[in-house]
ZAMARGU-4260 file (C-alpha; in steps of 0.2 Angstrom, whole numbers, plus 5000, padded with zeros to 4 digits):
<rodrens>
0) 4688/3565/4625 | 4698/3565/4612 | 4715/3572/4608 | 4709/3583/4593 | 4695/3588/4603
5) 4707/3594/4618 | 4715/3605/4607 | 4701/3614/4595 | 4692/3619/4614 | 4708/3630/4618
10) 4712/3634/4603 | 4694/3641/4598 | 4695/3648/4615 | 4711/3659/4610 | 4703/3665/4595
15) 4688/3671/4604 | 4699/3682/4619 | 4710/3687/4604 | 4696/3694/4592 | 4687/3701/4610
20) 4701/3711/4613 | 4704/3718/4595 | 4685/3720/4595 | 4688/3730/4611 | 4702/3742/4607
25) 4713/3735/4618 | 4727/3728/4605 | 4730/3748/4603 | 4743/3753/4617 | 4735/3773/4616
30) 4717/3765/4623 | 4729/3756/4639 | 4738/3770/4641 | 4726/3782/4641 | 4717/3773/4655
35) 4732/3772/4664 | 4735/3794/4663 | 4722/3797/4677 | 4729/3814/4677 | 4730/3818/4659
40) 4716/3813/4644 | 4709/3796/4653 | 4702/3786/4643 | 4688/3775/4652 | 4686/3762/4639
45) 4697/3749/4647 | 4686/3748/4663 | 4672/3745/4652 | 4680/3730/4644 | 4686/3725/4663
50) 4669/3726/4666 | 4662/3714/4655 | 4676/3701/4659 | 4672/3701/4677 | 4653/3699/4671
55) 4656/3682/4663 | 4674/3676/4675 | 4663/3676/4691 | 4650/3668/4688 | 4660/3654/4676
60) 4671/3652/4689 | 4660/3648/4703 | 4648/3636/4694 | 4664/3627/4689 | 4670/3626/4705
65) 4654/3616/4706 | 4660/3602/4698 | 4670/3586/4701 | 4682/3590/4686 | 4680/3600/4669
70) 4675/3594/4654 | 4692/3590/4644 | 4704/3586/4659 | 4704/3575/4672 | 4706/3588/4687
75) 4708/3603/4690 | 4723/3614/4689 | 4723/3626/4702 | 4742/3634/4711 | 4745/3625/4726
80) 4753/3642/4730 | 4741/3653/4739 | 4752/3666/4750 | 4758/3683/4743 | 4778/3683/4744
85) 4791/3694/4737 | 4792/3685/4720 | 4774/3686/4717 | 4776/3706/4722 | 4790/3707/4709
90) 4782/3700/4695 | 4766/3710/4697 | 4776/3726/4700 | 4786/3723/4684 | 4771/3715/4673
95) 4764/3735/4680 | 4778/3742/4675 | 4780/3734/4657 | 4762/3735/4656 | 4761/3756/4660
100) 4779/3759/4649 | 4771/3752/4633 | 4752/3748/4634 | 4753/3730/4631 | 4751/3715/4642
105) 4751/3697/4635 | 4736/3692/4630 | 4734/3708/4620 | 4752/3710/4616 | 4748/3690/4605
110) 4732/3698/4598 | 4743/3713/4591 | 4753/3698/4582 | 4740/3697/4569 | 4744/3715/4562
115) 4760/3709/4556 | 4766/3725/4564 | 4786/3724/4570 | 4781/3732/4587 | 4770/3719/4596
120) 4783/3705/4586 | 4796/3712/4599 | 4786/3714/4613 | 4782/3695/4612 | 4799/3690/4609
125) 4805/3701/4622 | 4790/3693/4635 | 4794/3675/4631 | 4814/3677/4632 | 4807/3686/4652
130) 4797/3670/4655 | 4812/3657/4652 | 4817/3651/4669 | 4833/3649/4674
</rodrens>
């Protein structure tokens, strides 16, 4: 396969979440937070589009687990880590709590970019300076 090749795929496959997700609502923090406000004026919308993820996820990832190896990689890339520790705990609980503050979470928050609004240009800067290990 070749290089240019192994980078249109993902690339193209960026596109299509990102322009799913603005389709969708979910670059606007008010649909998130409104699901999140179970007590207040939920908003439903979200488990809609969780919905239709799960639709397409489960069933691509089992017939790829069907395969010797994907199409444009040699392997597989799966975490050898499979146990629930503390630092996974902590990283879901503050990805929830960053998530449930503001509305966004990354794939969305990189979406947002494209609205050349100053908000979700901070919130990525703010994530990717998070995700720099020491």
């Amino acid at each position: 396969m070749n290089s240019m090749l192994r980078l249109a795929v993902p690339l193209l496959c960026g596109l299509l979440f990102g322009a799913g997700l603005a389709m969708s609502g979910m670059t606007d923090t008010r649909v998130v937070l409104g699901f999140l406000d179970v007590v207040g004026d939920w908003n439903p919308a979200l488990v809609l589009v969780m919905a239709g993820a799960l639709l397409v996820t489960v069933p691509a990832f089992y017939l790829a687990r069907k395969k010797p190896k994907p199409m444009l990689c040699d392997s597989f890339s799966l975490p050898a880590k499979t146990s629930i520790d503390a630092q996974l705990l902590g990283g879901a609980a503050i990805f929830g709590i960053g998530w449930g503050l503001y509305g966004y979470c990354p794939g969305p928050a990189l979406a947002s970019l494209s609205t050349l609004n100053i908000e979700p240009l901070i919130f990525v800067v703010a994530m990717a300076v998070g995700m720099i290990r020491r």
